[in-house]
matplotlib code that plots the C-alpha trace (Angstrom):
import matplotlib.pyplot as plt

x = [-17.1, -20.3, -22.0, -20.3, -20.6, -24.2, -24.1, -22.1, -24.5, -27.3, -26.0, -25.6, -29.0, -31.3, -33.7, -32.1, -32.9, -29.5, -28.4, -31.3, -29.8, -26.1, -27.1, -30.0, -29.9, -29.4, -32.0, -34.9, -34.0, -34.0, -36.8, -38.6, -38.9, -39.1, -41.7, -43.8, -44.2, -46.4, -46.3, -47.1, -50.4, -51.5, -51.1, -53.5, -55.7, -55.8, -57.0, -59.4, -60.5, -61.1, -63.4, -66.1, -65.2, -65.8, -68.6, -70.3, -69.7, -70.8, -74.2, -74.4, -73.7, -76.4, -79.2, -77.5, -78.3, -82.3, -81.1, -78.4, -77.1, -74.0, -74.7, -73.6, -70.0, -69.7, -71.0, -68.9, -65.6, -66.8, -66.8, -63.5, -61.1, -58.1, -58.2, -60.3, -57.7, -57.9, -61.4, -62.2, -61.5, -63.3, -66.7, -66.4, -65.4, -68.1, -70.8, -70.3, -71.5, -74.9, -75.7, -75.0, -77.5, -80.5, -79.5, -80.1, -83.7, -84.9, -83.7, -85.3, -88.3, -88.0, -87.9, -90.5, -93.0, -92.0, -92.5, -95.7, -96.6, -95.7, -97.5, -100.6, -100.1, -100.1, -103.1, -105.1, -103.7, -105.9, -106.2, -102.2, -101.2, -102.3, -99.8, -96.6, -97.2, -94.5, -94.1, -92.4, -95.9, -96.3, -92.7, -94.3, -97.5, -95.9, -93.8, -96.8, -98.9, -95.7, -95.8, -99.8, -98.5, -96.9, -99.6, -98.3, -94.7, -97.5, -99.7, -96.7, -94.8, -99.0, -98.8, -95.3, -96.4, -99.4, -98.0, -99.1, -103.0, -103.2, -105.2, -101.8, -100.6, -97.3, -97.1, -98.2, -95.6, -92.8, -94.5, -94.4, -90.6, -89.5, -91.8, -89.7, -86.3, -87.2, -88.3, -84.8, -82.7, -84.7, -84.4, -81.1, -80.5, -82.1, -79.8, -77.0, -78.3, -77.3, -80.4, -83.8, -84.4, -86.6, -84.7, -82.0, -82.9, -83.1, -81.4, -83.5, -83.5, -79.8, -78.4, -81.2, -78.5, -75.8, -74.2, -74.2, -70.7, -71.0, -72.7, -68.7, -68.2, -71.1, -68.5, -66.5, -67.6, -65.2, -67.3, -70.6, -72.3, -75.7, -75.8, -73.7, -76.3, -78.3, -75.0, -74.4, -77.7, -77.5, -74.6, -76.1, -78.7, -76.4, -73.9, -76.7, -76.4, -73.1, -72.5, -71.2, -73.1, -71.2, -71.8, -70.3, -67.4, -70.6, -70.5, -66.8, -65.3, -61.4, -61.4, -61.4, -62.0, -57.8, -57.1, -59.3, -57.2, -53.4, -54.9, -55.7, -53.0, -50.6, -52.6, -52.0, -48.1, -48.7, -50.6, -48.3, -45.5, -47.1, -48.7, -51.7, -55.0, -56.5, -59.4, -58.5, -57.6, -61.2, -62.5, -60.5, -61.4, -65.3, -64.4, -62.8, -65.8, -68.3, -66.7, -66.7, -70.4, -71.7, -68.7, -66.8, -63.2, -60.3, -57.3, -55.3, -57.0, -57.4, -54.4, -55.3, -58.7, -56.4, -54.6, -57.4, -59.5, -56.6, -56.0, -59.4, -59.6, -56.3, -58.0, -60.9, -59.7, -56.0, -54.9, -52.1, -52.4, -49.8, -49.5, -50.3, -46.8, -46.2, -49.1, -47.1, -43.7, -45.5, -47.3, -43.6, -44.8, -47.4, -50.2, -49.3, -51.3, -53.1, -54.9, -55.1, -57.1, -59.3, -59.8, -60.6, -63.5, -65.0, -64.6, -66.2, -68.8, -70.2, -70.6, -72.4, -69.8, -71.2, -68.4, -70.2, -68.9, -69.5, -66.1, -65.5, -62.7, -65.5, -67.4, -64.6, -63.8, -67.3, -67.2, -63.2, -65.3, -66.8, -63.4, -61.3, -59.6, -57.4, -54.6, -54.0, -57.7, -57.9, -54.5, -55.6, -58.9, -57.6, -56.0, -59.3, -60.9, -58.6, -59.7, -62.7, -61.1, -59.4, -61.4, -64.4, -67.1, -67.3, -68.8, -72.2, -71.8, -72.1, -69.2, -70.6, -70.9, -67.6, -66.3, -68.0, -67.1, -63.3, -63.2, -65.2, -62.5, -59.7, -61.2, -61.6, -58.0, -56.3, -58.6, -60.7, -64.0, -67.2, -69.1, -71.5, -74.6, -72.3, -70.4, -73.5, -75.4, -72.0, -71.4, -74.9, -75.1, -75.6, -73.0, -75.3, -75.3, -71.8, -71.0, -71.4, -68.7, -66.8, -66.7, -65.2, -62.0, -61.5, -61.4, -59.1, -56.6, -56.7, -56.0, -52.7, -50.8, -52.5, -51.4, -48.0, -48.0, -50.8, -48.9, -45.9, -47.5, -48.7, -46.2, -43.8, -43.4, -45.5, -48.7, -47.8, -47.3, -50.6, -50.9, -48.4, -50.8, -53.6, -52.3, -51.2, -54.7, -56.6, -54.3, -55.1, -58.8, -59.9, -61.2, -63.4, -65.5, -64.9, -67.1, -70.2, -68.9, -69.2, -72.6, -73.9, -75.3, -74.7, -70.8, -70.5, -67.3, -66.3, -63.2, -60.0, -58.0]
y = [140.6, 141.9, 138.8, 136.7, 137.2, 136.8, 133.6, 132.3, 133.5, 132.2, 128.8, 128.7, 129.2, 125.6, 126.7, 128.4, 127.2, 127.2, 124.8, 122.5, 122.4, 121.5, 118.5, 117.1, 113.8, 114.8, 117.5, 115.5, 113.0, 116.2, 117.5, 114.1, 113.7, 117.6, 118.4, 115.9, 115.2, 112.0, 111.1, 115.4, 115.0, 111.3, 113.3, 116.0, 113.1, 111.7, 115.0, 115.5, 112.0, 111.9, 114.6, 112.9, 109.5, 111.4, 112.1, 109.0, 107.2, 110.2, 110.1, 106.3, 106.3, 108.7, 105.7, 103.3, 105.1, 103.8, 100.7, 99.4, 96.7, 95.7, 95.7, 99.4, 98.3, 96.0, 98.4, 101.8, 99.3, 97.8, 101.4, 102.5, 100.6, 99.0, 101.4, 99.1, 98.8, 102.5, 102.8, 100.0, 101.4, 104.3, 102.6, 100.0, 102.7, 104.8, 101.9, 101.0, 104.1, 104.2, 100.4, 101.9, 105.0, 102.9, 100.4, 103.8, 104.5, 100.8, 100.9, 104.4, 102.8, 99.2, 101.5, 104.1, 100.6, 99.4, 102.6, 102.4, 98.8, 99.7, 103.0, 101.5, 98.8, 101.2, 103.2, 99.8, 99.4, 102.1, 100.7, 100.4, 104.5, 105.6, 103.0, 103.9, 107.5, 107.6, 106.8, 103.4, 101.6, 99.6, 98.1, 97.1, 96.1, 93.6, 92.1, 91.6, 90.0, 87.6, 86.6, 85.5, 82.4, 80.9, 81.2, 79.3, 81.5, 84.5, 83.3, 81.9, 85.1, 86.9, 83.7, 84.7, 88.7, 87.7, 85.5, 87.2, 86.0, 82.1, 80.9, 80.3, 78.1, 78.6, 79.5, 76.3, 74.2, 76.5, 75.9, 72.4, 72.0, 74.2, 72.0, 69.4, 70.5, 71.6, 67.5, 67.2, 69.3, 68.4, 64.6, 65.2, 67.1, 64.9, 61.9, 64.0, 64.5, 61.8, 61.9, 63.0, 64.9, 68.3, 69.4, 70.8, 74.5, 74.9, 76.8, 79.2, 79.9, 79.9, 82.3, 85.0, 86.5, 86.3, 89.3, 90.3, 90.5, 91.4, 95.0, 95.6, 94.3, 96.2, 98.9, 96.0, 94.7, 91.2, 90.1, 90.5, 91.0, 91.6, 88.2, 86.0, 84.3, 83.2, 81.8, 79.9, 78.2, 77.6, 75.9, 73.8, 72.5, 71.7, 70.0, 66.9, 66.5, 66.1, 63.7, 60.2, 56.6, 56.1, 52.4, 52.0, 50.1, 46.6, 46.9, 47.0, 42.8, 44.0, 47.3, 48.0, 50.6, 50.5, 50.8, 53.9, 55.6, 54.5, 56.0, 59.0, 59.4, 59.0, 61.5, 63.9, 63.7, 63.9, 67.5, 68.6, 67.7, 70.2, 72.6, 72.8, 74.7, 72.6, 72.9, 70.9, 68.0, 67.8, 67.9, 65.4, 63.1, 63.9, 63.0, 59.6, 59.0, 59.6, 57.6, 54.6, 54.8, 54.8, 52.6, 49.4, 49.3, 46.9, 47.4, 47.9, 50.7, 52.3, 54.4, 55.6, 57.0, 58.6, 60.2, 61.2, 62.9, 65.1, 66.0, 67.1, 68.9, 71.1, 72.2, 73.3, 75.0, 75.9, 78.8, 76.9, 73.2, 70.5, 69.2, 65.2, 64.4, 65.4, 62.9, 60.6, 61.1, 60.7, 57.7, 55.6, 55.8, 53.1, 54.7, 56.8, 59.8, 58.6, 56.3, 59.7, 61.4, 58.9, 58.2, 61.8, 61.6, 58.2, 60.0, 63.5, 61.4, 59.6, 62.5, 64.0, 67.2, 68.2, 69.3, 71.8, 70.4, 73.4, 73.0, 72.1, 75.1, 77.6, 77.0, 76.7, 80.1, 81.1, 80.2, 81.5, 84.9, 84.3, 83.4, 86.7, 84.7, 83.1, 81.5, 79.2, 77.6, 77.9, 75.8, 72.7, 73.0, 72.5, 69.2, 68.2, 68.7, 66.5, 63.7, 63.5, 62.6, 60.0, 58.2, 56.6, 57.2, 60.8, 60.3, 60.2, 63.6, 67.0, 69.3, 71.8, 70.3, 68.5, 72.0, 73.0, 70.1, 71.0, 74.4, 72.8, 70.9, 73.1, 76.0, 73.3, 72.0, 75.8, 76.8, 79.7, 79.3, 78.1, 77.5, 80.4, 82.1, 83.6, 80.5, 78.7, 81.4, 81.2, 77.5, 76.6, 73.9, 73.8, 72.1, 68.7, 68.8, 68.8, 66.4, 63.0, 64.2, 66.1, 62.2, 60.6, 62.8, 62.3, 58.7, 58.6, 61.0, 58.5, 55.6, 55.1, 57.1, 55.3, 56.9, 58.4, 61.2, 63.2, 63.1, 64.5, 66.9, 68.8, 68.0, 70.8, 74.0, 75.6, 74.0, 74.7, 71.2, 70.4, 66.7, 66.7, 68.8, 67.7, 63.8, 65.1, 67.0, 63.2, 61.1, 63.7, 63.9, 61.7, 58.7, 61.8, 62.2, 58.2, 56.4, 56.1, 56.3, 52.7, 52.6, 55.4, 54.5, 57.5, 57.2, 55.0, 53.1, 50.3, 47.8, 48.8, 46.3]
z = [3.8, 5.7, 3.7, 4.1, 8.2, 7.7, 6.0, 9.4, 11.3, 9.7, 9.2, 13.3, 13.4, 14.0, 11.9, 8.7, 5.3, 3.8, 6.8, 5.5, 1.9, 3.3, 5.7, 4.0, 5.7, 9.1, 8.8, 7.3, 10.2, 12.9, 10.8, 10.3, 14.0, 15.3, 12.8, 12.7, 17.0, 16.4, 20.3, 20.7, 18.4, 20.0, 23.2, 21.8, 21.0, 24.5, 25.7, 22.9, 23.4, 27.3, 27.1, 25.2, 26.9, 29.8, 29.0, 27.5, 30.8, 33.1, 30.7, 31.3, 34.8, 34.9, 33.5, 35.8, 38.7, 37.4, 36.7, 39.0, 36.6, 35.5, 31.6, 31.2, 32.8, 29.7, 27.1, 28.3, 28.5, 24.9, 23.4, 24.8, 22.2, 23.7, 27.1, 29.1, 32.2, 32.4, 32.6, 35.0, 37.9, 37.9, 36.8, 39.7, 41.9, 40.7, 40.2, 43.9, 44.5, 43.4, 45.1, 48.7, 47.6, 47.1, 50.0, 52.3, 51.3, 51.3, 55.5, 56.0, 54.4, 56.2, 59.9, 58.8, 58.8, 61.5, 63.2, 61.3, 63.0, 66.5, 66.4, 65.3, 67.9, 70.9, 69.1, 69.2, 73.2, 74.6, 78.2, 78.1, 77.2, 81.0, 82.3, 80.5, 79.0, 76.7, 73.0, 73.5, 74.8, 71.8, 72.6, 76.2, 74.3, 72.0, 74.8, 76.7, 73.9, 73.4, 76.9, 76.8, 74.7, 77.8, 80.8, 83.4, 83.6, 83.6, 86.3, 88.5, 88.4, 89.9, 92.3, 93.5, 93.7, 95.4, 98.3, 100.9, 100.7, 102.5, 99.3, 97.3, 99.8, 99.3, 103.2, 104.2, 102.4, 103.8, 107.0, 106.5, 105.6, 108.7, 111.1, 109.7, 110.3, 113.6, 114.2, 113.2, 115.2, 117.9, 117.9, 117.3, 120.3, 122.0, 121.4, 122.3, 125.8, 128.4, 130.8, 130.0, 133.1, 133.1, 135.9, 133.7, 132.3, 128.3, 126.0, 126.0, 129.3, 130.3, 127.3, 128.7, 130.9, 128.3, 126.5, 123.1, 122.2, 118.3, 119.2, 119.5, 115.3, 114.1, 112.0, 111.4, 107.7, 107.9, 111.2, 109.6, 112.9, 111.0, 109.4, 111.9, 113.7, 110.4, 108.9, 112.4, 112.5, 108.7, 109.5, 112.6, 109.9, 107.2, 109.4, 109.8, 106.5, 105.8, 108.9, 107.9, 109.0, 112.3, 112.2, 108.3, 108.9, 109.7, 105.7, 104.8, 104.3, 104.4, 107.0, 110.6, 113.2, 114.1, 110.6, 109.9, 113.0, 111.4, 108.1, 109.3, 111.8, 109.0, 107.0, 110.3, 109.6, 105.9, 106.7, 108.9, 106.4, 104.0, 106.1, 105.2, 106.9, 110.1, 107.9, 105.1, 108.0, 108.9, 105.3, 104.4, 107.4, 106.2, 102.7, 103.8, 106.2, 104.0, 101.2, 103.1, 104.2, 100.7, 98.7, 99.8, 100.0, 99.9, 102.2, 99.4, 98.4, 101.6, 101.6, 98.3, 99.0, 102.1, 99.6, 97.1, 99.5, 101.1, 97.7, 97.1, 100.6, 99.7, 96.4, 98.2, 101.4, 100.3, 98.5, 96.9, 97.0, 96.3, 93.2, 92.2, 91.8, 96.0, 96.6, 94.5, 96.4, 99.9, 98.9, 98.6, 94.5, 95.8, 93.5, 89.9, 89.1, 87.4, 89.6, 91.7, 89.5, 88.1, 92.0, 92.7, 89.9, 91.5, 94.8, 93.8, 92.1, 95.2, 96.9, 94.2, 94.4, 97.8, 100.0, 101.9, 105.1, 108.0, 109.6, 113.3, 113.0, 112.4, 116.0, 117.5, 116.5, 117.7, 120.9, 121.3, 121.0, 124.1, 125.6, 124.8, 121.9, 124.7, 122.5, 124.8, 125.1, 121.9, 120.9, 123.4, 121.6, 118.7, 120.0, 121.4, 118.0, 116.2, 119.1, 116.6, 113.6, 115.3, 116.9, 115.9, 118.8, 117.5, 114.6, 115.8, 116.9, 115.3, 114.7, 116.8, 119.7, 119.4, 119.1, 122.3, 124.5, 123.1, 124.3, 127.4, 128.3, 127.5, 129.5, 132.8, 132.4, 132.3, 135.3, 133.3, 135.2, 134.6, 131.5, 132.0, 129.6, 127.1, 126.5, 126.4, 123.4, 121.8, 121.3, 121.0, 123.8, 127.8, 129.9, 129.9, 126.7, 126.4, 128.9, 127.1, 124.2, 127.4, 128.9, 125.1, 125.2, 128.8, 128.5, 125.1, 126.9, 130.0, 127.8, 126.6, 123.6, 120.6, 117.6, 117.7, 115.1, 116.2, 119.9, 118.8, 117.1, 119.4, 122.2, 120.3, 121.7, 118.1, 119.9, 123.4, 124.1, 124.0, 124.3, 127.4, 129.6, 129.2, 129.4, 133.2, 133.5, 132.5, 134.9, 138.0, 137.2, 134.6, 137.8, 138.6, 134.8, 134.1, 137.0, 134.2, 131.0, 130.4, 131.4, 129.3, 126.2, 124.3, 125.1, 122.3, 124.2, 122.4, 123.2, 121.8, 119.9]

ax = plt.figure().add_subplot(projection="3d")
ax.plot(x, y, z, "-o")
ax.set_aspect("equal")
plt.show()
């Protein structure tokens, strides 16, 4: 019995010789596949064979590090047998390597001589090293030697350095242009005043005794009290050049004088309607004015260029301005937008873009200083101003002094005193310069209510019915101020129709 035990026991076991003799098939199968472990020995061969492989390319890679081609990629991947995909990656990633290793020298070597060039340049510069004492004086060097090609940039910028000395003569052309201005202003002045007489003191003379109100806005940065009197003057020469012909309407066929004033008294409800900035009003009254002196126009395009140069004055002075389409609507659909804008273009073109037009608002302003900022003298000014873009005398006159004959009148219909120095420094003008424009709106607010809109506008309670008071003021005093208007030339009175 005890061998019989063993026998079992053996043939349990897997790897027993008498199990082998019993299951011959199954076992040379079992022993067909256990013993001989093909995929175990390629394995072994993978890992014998990737050591040399590894090998062979390392030593290659090593001679293509001299010779940065790509023929060794072809011959290692040749040699490999099959096992290409395998390989490829690391020789690219590998072979990329070497081509960014000789890129670095050849820049090291490209900035070493051109350190090498500038050095040499500021060696050869030996009157230049005292001047910069650095390393970086053959940069200066070079720029200077590439400026010598162009002389006359080199000798204007010494011309402009050296302006002091009279020899340049620079002086004497600046001289020249402000002796001409000052002709300007001064005929201009001139032409505004009614009488020539010497007995009347200057300027000069009568703003002596004024004060200097913007001492009190010197901490206040939005009243530029350092730099207000050159932007007034500025303004008193550019407003010359921006005046329209006042005699324009000789050279249109189809217009009038009468229809000028329904244009733009419609175009006074029309801002009103939208409520837009007093200043786009007189812009666009500029615009139209100006328009007209240099371009012909039908009466059936009249309205239009009404309507163009409002829209042009909102983009410029508003902060949000209507659209084409509200142009459109107020026009009755008499005009598409398209005719609008191809209308702003012909506009903006005659012009030449130049809508640098110092507004009447801005003096006005100026000279409300001098009044305390009354709101009341300043609200019938504001009416009186508006006078100016209806009628047509007042185009030969400036905006400045339009603005000063306003707040003239204003200040003599409310009772506020006389016009004294101050007033006089602020607004620019004497009292006899004022009085022919002072004359104008005394007469047109004597005559009878001629344009209908711009009455009712300010005869609401917003304006402080405006228009009525000073209507009572003209029929109380106006026979007073109107005994020589229609002898004055300068009045510029002309029938109404």
């Amino acid at each position: 019995m005890p061998p019989a035990r063993t026998a079992r026991r053996v043939v349990t076991d897997e790897n027993a010789e008498t199990g082998t003799q019993r299951l011959t098939r199954a076992k040379a199968a079992a022993l067909e596949t256990s013993a001989g472990d093909p995929p175990k020995k390629a394995l072994a061969t993978k890992r014998s064979t990737t050591a040399p492989l590894n090998g062979t390319i390392a030593g290659r890679k090593r001679t293509a590090l001299a010779d940065v081609s790509n023929v060794t990629k072809k011959d290692a991947t040749e040699n490999v047998e099959g096992k290409k995909g395998a390989l490829e990656k690391p020789t690219l990633s590998r072979s990329a390597k070497p081509a960014g290793v000789t890129k670095q020298p050849a820049r090291t070597n490209s900035t070493r001589t051109v350190l090498g060039q500038k050095t040499t340049n500021s060696g050869s510069s030996d009157l230049k090293r005292p001047a910069s004492g650095s390393g970086f004086a053959g940069q200066v060097a070079k720029k200077r030697n590439t400026s010598s090609s162009k002389p006359p940039m080199v000798v204007d910028d010494e011309d402009e350095e050296n302006a002091p000395p009279a020899t340049n003569g620079v002086k004497s052309s600046v001289e020249i242009k402000k002796k001409t201005t000052t002709v300007n202003s001064t005929t201009t002045k001139a032409c505004l005043k009614p009488d020539e007489d010497d007995d009347y003191p200057s300027l000069e003379e009568v703003i002596k005794d004024a004060k200097d109100l913007d001492a009190e806005d010197v901490d206040d940065p939005l009243m530029v009290a350092e730099y207000v009197h050159e932007i007034f003057d500025y303004m008193r020469e550019l407003e010359i050049t921006t005046m329209p012909n006042p005699s324009y309407m000789d050279s249109q066929t189809d217009l009038e004088w009468k229809m000028r004033g329904i244009l733009v008294d419609w175009l006074l409800e029309v801002h009103t309607r939208f409520r837009l900035l007093p200043e786009t009003l007189f812009l666009t009254v500029n615009i139209i004015d100006r328009f007209l002196s240099s371009k012909v126009v039908q009466l059936d395009r009249l309205q239009l260029v009404g309507v163009t140069a409002m829209f042009i004055a909102s983009k410029y002075e508003e902060v949000l301005s209507p659209h084409v389409q509200n142009f459109v609507h107020v026009a009755d659909d008499g005009f598409s937008e398209t005719e609008i804008l191809s209308a702003e273009r012909f506009v903006l073109a005659a012009l030449d873009y130049d809508l640098s037009y110092p507004n009447p608002m801005n003096f006005l302003r100026r000279i409300s200083k001098a009044d305390s900022y009354d709101i009341q003298t300043r609200t019938l000014g504001k009416y009186l101003l508006e006078i100016g873009c209806l009628d047509h005398r007042f185009l030969k006159y400036r905006p400045s002094l339009l603005a000063a004959a306003a707040m003239y009148l204003a200040r003599m219909a409310l009772g506020r005193g006389e016009w004294d120095a101050t007033l006089s420094k602020y607004a620019g003008y004497t009292e006899q310069e004022i009085q022919p424009v002072f004359k104008l709106m005394v007469d047109y607010l004597h005559s009878p209510v001629q344009h209908d809109a711009f009455f009712r506008k300010y005869a609401s309670k917003k304006f402080l019915k405006a228009s009525i008071v000073l209507r009572q003021w003209a029929k109380k005093w106006a026979p007073k101020y109107l005994d020589n208007v229609q002898d004055q030339p300068s009045s510029g009175k002309t029938p109404r129709s």
